[in-house]
C-alpha positions in Angstrom: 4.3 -5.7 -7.1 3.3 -3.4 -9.7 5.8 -0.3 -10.3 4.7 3.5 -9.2 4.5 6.5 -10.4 4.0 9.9 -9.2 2.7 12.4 -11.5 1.5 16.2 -10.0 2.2 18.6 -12.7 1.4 22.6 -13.1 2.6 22.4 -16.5 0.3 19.4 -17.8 1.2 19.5 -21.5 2.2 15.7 -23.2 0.9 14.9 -19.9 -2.0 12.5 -20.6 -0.3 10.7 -23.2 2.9 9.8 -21.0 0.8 8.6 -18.1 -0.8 6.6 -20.7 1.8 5.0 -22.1 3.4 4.6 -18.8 0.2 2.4 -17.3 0.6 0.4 -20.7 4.3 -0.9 -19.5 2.5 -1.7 -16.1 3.1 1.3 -13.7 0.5 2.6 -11.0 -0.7 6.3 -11.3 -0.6 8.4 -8.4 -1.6 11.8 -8.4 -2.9 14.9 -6.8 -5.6 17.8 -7.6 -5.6 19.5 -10.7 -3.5 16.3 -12.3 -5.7 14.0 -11.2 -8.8 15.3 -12.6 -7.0 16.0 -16.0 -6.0 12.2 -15.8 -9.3 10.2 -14.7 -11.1 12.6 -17.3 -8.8 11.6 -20.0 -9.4 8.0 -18.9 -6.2 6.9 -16.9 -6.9 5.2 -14.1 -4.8 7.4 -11.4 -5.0 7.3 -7.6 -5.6 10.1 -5.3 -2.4 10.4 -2.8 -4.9 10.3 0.2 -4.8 6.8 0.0 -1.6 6.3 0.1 -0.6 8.3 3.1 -4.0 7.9 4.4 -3.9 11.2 5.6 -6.0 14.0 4.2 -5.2 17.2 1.7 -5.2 20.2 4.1 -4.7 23.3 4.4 -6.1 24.6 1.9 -3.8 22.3 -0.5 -0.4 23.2 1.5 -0.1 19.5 2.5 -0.6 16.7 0.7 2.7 14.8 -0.3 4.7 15.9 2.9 4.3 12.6 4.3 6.7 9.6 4.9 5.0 7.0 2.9 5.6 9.7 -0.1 9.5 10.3 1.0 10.0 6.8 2.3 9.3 5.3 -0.8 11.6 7.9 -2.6 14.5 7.9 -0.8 14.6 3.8 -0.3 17.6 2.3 -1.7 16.5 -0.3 -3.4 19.9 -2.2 -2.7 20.0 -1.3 0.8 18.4 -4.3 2.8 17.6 -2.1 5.9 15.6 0.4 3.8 13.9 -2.1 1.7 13.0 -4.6 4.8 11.6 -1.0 6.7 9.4 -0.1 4.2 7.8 -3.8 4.1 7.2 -3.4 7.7 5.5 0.1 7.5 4.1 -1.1 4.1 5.4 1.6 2.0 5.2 0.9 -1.2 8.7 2.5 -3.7 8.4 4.8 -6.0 9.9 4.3 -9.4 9.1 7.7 -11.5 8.3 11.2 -10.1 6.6 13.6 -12.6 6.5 17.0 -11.4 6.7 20.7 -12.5 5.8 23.2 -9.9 4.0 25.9 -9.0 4.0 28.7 -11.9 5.6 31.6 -9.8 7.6 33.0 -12.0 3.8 33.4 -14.4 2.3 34.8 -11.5 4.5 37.6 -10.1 4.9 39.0 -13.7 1.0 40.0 -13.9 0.4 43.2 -12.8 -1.0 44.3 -9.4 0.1 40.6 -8.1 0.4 41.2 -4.0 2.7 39.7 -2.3 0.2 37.0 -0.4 -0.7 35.7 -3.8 2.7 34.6 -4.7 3.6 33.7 -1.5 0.7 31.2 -2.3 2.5 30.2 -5.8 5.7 29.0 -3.7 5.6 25.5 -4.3 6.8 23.4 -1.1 5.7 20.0 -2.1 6.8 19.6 -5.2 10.5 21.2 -4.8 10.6 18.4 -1.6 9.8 15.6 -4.6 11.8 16.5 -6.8 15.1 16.8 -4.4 14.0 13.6 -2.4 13.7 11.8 -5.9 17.1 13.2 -7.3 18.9 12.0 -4.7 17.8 8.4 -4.9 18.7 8.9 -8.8 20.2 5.4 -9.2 16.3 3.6 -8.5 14.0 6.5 -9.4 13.9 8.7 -12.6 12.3 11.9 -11.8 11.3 14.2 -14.9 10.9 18.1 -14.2 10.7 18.9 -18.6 7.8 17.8 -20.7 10.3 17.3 -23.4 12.5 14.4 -21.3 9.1 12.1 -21.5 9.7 10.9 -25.1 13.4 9.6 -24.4 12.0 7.7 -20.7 9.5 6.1 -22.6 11.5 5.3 -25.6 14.0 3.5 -23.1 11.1 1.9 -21.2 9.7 0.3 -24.6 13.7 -1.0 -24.3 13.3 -2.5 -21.1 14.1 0.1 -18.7 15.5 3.7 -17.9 19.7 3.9 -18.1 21.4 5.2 -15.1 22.7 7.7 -17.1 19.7 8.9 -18.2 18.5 8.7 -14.9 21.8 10.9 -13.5 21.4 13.5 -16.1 17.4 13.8 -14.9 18.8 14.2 -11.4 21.1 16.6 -12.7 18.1 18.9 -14.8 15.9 18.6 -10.8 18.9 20.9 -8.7 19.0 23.0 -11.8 15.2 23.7 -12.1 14.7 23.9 -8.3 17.7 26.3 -8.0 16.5 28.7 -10.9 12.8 28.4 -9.0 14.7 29.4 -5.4 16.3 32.0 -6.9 13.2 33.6 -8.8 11.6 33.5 -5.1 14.6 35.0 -3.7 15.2 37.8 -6.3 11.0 39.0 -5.9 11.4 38.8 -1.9 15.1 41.0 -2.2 13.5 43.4 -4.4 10.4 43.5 -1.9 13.0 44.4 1.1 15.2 46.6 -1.4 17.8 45.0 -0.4 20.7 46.3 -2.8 24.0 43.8 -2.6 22.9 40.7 -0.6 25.6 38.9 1.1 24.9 35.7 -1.2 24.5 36.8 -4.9 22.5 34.5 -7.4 20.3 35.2 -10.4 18.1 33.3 -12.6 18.4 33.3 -17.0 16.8 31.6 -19.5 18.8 30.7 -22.6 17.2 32.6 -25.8 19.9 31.8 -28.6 22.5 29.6 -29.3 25.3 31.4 -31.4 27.1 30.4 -34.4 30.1 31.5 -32.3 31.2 34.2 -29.4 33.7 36.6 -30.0 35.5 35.0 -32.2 35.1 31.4 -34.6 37.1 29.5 -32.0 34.8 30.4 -29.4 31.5 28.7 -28.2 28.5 31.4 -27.2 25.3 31.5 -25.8 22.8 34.5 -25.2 20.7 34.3 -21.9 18.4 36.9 -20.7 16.9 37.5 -17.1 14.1 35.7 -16.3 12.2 38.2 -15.8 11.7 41.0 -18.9 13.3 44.3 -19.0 11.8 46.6 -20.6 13.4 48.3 -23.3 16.5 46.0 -23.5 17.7 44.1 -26.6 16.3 40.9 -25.1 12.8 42.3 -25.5 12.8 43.2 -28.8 11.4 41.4 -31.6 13.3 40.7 -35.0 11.5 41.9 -38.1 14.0 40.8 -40.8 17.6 39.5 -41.3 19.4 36.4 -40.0 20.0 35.8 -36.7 22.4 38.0 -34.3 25.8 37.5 -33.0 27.5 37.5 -30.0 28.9 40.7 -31.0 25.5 42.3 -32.7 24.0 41.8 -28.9 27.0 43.1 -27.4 27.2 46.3 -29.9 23.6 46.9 -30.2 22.9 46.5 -26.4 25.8 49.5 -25.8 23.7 51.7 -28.4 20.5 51.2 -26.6 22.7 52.0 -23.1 23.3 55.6 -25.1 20.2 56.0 -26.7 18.2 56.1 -23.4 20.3 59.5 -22.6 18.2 61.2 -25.1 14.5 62.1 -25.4 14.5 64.3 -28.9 14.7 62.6 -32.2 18.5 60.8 -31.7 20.6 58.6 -33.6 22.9 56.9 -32.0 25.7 54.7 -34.1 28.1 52.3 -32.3 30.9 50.1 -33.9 32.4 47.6 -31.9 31.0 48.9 -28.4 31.7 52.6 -28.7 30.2 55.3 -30.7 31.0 56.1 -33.9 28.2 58.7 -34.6 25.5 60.3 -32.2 23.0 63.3 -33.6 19.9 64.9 -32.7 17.7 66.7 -34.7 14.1 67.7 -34.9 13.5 65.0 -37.5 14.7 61.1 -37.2 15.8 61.6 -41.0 17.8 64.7 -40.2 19.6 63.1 -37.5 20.6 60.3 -39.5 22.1 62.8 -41.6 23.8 64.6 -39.1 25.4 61.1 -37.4 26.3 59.9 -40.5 27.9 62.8 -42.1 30.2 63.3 -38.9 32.3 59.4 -39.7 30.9 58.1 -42.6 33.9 55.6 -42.8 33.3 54.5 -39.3 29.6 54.1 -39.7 30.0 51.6 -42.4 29.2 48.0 -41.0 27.9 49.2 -37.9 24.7 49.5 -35.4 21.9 52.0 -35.9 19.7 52.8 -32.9 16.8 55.3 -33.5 14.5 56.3 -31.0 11.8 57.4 -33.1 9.9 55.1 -35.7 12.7 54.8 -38.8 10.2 56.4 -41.7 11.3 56.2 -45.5 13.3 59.2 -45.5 15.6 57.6 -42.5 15.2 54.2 -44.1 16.2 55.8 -47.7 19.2 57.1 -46.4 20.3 53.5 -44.2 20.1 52.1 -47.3 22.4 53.6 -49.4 25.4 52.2 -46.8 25.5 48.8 -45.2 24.5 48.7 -41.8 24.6 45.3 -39.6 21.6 46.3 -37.8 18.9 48.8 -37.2 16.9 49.0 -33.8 14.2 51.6 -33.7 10.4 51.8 -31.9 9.1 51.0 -34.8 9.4 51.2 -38.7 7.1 52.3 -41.1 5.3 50.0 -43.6 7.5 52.1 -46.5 10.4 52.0 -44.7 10.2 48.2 -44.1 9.9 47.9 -47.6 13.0 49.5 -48.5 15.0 48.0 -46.2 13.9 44.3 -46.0 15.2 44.5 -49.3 18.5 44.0 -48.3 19.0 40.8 -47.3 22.0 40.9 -44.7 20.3 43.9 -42.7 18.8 43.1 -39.3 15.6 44.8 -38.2 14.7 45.1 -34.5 11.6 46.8 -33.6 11.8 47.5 -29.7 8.7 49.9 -28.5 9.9 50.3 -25.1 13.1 51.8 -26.3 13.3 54.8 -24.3 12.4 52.9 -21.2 14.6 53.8 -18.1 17.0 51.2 -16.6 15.1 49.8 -13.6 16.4 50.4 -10.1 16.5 46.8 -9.5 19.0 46.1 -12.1 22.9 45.5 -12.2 25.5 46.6 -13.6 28.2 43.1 -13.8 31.2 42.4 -15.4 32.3 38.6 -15.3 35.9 38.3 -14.3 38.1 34.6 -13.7 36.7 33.4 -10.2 34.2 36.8 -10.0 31.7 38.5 -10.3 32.1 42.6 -10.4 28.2 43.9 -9.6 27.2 47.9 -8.9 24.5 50.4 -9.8 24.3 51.7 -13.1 25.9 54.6 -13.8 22.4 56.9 -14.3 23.3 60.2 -14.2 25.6 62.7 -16.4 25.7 66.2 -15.6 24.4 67.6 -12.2 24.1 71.2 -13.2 23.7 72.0 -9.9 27.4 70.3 -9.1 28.7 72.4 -12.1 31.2 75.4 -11.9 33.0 77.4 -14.7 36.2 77.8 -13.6 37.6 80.2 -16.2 37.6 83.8 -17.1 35.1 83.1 -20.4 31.4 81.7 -19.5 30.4 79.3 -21.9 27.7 80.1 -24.3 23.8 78.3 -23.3 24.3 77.0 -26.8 28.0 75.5 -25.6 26.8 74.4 -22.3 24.2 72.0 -24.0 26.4 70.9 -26.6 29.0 69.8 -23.5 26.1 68.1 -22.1 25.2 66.5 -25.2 28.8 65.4 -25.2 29.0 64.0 -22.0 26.0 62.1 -23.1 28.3 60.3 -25.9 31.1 60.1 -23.1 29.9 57.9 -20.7 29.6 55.5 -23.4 32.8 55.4 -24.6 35.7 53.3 -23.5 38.3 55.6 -21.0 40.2 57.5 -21.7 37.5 59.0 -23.9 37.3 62.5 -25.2 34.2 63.7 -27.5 34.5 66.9 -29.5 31.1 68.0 -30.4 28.9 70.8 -32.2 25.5 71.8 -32.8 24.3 68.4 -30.9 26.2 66.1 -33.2 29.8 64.4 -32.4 32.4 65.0 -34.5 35.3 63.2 -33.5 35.6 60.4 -30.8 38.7 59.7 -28.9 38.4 56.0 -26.7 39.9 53.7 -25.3 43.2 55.0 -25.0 46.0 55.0 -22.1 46.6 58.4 -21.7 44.3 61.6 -22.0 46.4 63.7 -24.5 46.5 60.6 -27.2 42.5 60.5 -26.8 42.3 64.3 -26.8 45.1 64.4 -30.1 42.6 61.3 -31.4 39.4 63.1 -31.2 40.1 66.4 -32.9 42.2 65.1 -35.6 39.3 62.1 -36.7 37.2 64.9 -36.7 36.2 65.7 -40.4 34.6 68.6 -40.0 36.0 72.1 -38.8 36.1 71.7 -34.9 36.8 75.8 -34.8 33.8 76.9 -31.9 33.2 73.3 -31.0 33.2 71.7 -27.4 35.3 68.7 -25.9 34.0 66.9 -23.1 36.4 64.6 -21.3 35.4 61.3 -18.4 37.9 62.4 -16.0 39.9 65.3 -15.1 42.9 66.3 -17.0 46.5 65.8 -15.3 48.3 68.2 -16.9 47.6 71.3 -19.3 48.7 69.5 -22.8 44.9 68.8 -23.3 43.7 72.3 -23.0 47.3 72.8 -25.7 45.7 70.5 -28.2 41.9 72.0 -27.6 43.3 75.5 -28.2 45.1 74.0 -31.3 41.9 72.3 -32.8 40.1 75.5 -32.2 37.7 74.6 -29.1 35.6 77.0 -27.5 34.7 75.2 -24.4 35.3 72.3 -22.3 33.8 70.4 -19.6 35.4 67.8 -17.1 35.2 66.9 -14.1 37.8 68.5 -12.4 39.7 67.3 -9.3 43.3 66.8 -10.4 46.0 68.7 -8.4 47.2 70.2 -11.5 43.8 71.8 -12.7 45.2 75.1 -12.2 47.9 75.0 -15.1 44.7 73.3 -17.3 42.6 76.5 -15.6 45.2 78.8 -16.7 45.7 77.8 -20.1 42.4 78.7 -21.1 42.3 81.6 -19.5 45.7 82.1 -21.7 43.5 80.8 -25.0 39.7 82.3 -23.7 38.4 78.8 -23.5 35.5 78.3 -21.4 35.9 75.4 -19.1 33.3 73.9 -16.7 34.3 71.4 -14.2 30.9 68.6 -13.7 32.1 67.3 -10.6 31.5 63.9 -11.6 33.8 61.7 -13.9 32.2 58.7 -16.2 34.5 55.4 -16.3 33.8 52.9 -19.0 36.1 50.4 -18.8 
């Protein structure tokens, strides 16, 4: 009896050829629809499943290999006398190979103005059923989901025959495939019901890079984005120039882009390892460059550069004159590409969508050992109309937007984290530390400019009064935080004692 194979395919590239080669080493075609056609066309004799069920395609193609002859000679254990003396008696003949990819859903829902009955029609039943029927009854049937598995079957057919292990690892690649299509189905129907945190949590990634390393040397990494596109996140943007990016460019350069969306005039944002180093706004792209990188021009060194306006040739003039790991802008002009694809070590990343808002539909997650932490992201900053100035001295309009502005940079910064800013430009960062007064101390002493009449914005409230002592003695005007500690009236009293302005937001801003 001649061997079978089952080929019904969505995805019908290197198609013709395998089912060529495969009816050259004796096997029987059987196939359905679209495949068919694309097969008797091309001149491989292929037969329609019909007649082998000998039952009809209906409903409107829903049902056509949901049939026992299909799953019977699937799931037959070839070893197993019971099944194999069955299947004579019902004359069901085995199947040896499945081919199948299904249904493109994942293509369709991502074209606009897709409603929901037409990718309710892309959800492939059939072929899912196949593939998991096939899987399981790995040891006598290899069953190929990835166009780029059909070089090694055949090579190990022209051998004499397909090794188990080849065989287990195809089994292995069919739950994999049908999982990440399950879950794409599940994630459009959750976001269709707006269901926030379902009780079972999956999600569906594509790998896009293998890394050199993670972290560190000694540490294997891979980048994966979501499955479906973002718009406006690193994962989206396309590399104009420079070598490939690290585990630690994605992880920088993605916590720049989280800051830059804050903004909607010309803004430069500058991050070194996953805090800020330098944030400016201007009326020009070129002036805030200026302005962020006068404020820590030590820091900046060897960092990230997010822009969101085109980089022209002033900006790029200016970039480089320093070394700069990576610049991600809108766009770059054809000057400023010039002048800085001449440094070969600088990475170029031009994302249009940059100032695209985080979608509702997205999480927030942290990876910990046996969990996964998922919430909202943390979209807001400063609710004006939560805010309350709490002292005897009003802060200036020209204060309250720089505290703002500085809030901006906070929420970005590892806790504790205290910003000290002036004239919408940061001049000293405190992060990451374990108590308040160190990041307060930390802040206005890296500033390198005077910080006499400038503003401090802090994440959380302060415990005690020692912050509002250090403010006075870097010469701060105002300060904003959100208030709520049972000692805020010693930290309320002391500026009224030094005639800062302070302005409790209501809201604190966590990064840990």
């Amino acid at each position: 009896m001649a061997k079978k194979a089952l080929i019904s395919v969505s995805d019908k590239t290197g198609i013709v050829d395998f089912a060529k080669k495969l009816t050259s080493y004796g096997y029987e075609i059987i196939s359905t629809g679209g495949t068919l056609k694309v097969l008797n066309e091309a001149g491989v004799k292929a037969v329609d499943i019909s007649s082998v069920t000998g039952f009809p395609e209906c409903l409107d193609g829903r049902v056509k290999t949901l049939h026992p002859k299909v799953h019977a000679g699937l799931l037959a254990m070839r070893d197993n006398k019971e099944h194999m003396d069955f299947l004579k008696k019902m004359e069901i003949d085995p199947i040896d190979i499945v081919v199948v990819n299904l249904y493109p859903f994942k293509e369709t829902v991502k074209k606009p103005g897709i409603d929901l009955q037409t990718a309710i029609e892309n959800i492939d039943i059939g072929g899912p059923t196949m593939l998991r029927s096939a899987a399981k009854n790995y040891q006598d049937v290899a069953v190929l989901v990835d166009p780029q598995d059909y070089a090694k079957v055949l090579d190990e057919l022209s051998e004499g025959g397909i090794k188990k292990e080849t065989k287990f690892y195809l089994m292995y690649k069919v739950y994999q495939h049908t999982s990440y299509y399950d879950t794409l189905i599940a994630n459009y129907l959750r976001q269709k019901l707006d269901i926030e945190f379902p009780k079972k949590f999956t999600m569906a990634f594509d790998k896009a890079q293998d890394m050199r390393y993670g972290e560190n040397p000694h540490q294997k990494a891979v980048f994966y984005k979501e499955a479906f596109d973002v718009k406006g996140s690193l994962a989206t943007a396309v590399q104009l120039h420079g070598k490939e990016l690290s585990y630690n460019n994605i992880n920088d350069t993605n916590g720049a882009l989280d800051l830059l969306r804050e903004f909607t005039e010309p803004t430069i944002v500058a991050v070194k390892h996953a805090n800020p180093c330098g944030v400016a706004t201007a009326k020009t792209i070129s002036e805030a460059f200026f302005k962020a990188n006068a404020a820590d021009p030590t820091s900046i060194f060897g960092g990230i550069i997010a822009s969101n306006r085109t980089i022209d040739k002033d900006t790029a003039e200016q970039i480089s004159k320093i070394f700069i790991e990576i610049v991600v802008a809108p766009d770059f002009t054809e000057e400023a590409l010039a002048i800085l694809e001449q440094k070969a070590n600088i990475r170029l990343l031009k994302l249009p969508e940059i100032a695209q808002p985080i979608p509702d539909n997205c999480y927030d997650m942290k990876k910990v050992l046996g969990g996964l932490l998922v919430q909202e992201y943390d979209k807001m900053v400063v609710d004006e109309s939560k805010c309350k100035t709490v002292t005897k001295a009003q802060p200036t309009k020209e204060q309250f937007e720089d505290m703002v502005f500085a809030m901006k940079v906070v929420k970005h910064t590892k806790s504790n984290a205290i910003v000290v800013a002036k004239d919408k430009t940061i001049l000293g960062i405190g992060c990451g530390q374990v108590n308040r007064i160190r990041a307060t101390k930390q802040a206005i002493e890296h500033s390198l400019t005077d910080t006499k009449g400038a503003v401090l914005a802090s994440d959380a409230f302060f415990p005690f009064d020692d912050c509002v002592e250090a403010a006075h003695e870097g010469g701060i005007a105002a300060i904003m935080q959100p208030g709520g500690s049972i000692r805020d009236q010693l930290s309320i009293d002391a500026c009224d004692k030094y005639g800062i302005a302070m302005v409790f937001s209501g809201d604190r801003h966590f990064k840990h």
